[in-house]
C-alpha positions as CSV (number, residue, x, y, z in Angstrom):
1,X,90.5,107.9,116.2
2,X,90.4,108.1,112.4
3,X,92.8,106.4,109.9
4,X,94.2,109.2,107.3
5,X,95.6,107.5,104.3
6,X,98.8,108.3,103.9
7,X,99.9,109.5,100.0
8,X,103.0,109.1,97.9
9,X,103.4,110.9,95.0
10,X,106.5,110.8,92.2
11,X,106.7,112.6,88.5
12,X,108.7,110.7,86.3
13,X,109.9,111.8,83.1
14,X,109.6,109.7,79.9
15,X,113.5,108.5,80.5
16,X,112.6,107.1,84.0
17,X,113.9,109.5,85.5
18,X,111.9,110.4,89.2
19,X,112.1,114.5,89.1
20,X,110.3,114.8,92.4
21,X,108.8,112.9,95.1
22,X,106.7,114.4,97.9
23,X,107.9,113.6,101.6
24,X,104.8,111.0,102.0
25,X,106.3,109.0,99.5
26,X,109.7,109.1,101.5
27,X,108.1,108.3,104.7
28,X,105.6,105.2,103.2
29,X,109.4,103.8,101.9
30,X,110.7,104.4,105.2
31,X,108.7,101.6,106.5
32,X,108.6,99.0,104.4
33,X,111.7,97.0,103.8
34,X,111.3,96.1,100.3
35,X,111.2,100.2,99.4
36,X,113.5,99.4,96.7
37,X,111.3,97.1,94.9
38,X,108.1,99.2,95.8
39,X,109.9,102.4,93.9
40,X,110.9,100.1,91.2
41,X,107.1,99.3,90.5
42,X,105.9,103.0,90.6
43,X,108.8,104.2,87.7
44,X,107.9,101.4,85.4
45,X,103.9,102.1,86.0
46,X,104.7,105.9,84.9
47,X,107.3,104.7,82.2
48,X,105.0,102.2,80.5
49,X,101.6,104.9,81.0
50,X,104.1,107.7,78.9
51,X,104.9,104.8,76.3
52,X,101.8,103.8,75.7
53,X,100.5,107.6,75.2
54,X,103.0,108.4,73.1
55,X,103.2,105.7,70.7
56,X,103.2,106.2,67.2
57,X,99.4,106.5,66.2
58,X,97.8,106.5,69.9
59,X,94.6,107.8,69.3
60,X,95.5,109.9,73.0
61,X,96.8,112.9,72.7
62,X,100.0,113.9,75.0
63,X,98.4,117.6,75.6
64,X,95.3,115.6,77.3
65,X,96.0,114.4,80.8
66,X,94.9,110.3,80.5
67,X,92.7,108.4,82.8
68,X,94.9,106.6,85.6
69,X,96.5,103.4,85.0
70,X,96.4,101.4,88.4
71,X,97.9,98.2,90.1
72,X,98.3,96.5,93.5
73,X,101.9,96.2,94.5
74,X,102.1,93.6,97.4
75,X,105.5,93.8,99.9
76,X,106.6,91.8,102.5
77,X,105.3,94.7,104.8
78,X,101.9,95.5,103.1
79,X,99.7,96.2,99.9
80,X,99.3,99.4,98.3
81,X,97.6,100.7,95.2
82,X,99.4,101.9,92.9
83,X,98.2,104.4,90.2
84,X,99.9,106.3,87.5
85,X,98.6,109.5,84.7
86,X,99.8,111.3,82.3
87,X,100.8,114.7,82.4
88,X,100.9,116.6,79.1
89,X,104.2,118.7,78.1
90,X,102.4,121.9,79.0
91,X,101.1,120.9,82.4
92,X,104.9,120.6,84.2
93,X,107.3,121.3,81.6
94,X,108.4,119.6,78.0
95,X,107.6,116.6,77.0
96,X,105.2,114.0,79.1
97,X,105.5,113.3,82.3
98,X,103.9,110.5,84.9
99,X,102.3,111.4,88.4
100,X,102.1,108.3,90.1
101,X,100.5,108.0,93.4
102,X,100.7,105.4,95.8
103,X,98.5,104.4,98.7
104,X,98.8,101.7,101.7
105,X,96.6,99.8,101.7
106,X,94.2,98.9,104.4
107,X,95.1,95.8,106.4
108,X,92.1,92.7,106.0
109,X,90.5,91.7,108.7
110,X,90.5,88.5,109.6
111,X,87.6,86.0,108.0
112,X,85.4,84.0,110.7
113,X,87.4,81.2,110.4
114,X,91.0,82.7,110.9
115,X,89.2,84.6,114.2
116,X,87.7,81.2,115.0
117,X,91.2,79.5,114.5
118,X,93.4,81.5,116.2
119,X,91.5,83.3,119.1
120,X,88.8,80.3,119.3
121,X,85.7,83.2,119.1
122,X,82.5,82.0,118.3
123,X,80.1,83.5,115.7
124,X,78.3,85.6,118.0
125,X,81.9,87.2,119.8
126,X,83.5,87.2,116.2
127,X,80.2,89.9,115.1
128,X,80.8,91.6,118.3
129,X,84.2,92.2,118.5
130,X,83.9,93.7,114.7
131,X,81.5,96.5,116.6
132,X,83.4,96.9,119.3
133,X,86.9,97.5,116.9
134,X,84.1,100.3,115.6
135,X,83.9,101.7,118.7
136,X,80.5,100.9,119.7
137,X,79.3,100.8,123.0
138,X,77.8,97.8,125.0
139,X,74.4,99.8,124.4
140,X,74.8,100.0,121.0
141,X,75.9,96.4,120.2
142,X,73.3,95.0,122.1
143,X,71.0,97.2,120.0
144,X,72.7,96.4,116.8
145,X,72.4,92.4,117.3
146,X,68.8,92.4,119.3
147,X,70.3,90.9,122.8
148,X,70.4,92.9,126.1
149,X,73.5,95.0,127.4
150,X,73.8,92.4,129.9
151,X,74.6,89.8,127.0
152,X,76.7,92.1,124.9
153,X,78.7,93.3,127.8
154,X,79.1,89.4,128.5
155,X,79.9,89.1,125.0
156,X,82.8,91.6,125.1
157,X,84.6,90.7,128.1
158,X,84.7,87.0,126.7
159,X,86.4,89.0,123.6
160,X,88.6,90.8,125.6
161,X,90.0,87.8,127.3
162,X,90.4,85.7,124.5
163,X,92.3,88.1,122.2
164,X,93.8,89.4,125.8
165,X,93.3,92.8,125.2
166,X,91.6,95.5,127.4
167,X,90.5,98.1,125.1
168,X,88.0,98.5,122.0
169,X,91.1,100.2,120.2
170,X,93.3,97.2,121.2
171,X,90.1,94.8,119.3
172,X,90.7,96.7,116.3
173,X,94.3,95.6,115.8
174,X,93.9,92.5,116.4
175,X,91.3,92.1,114.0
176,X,93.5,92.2,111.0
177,X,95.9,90.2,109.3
178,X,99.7,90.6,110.1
């Protein structure tokens, strides 16, 4: 199963006013409870990045479209990156306008010691439950660390009934913080 990153996008005009925002963006504030405070973040990234490019003697032009201005926004419910550019007048309309685009970031997963802590995992089960959140085999694990199948498939069922899961996919989410 792959992990698509899922994209909000909002243009802003140089008032602060959001003039449109994609359904993404909708659905990524759906879920976080602080949506308020996330939106808030994204209209002063694309307020400030039309300021700044606009100024009285900014060596930018406002016809050029600027590199992207960028910044991690963290929420009770997760982290996201956060990055803004400028639009010139002729690309959407008069005057400037901000595309800012923000992205979910991915969860962490746990250090050695937060897997050690909390599930009790050793070294060796900690680096094999990693591959097996990967979706490697027993095969391929035991290839990957130089021990036999028997030892890796040892391995993973002492992973599987410490983090009391029963599936590689099931491995993967517990693997990160939350």
């Amino acid at each position: 199963m792959i992990a698509v990153a899922l994209a909000g996008a909002l243009l802003i005009k140089a008032s602060g006013r959001v003039v449109y925002e994609n359904p993404a963006l909708r659905r990524l504030l759906a879920c976080d409870p602080d949506a308020r405070q996330l939106e808030a973040d994204c209209i002063r990234l694309g307020t400030l990045i039309i300021a700044l490019a606009t100024r009285q003697g900014a060596k930018t032009q406002t016809q050029e479209i600027v590199a992207p201005g960028e910044q991690q926004v963290r929420t009770i419910a997760a982290d996201y990156h956060v990055r803004g550019t400028l639009l010139g007048p002729s690309a959407l309309g008069p005057g400037p306008m901000a595309l800012v685009v923000v992205e979910r970031a991915p969860p962490e997963p746990l250090s050695f010691a937060d897997l050690h802590d909390r599930y009790r995992l050793t070294r060796r089960e900690a680096a094999v439950s990693r591959l097996l959140a990967q979706g490697h085999t027993n095969a391929h694990v035991a290839q990957l660390l130089g021990i036999s199948v028997h030892t890796a498939r040892r391995h993973a069922e002492r992973v599987f009934l410490k983090l009391g899961v029963h599936s590689r996919a099931a491995v993967a989410g517990k693997l990160v913080t939350g």
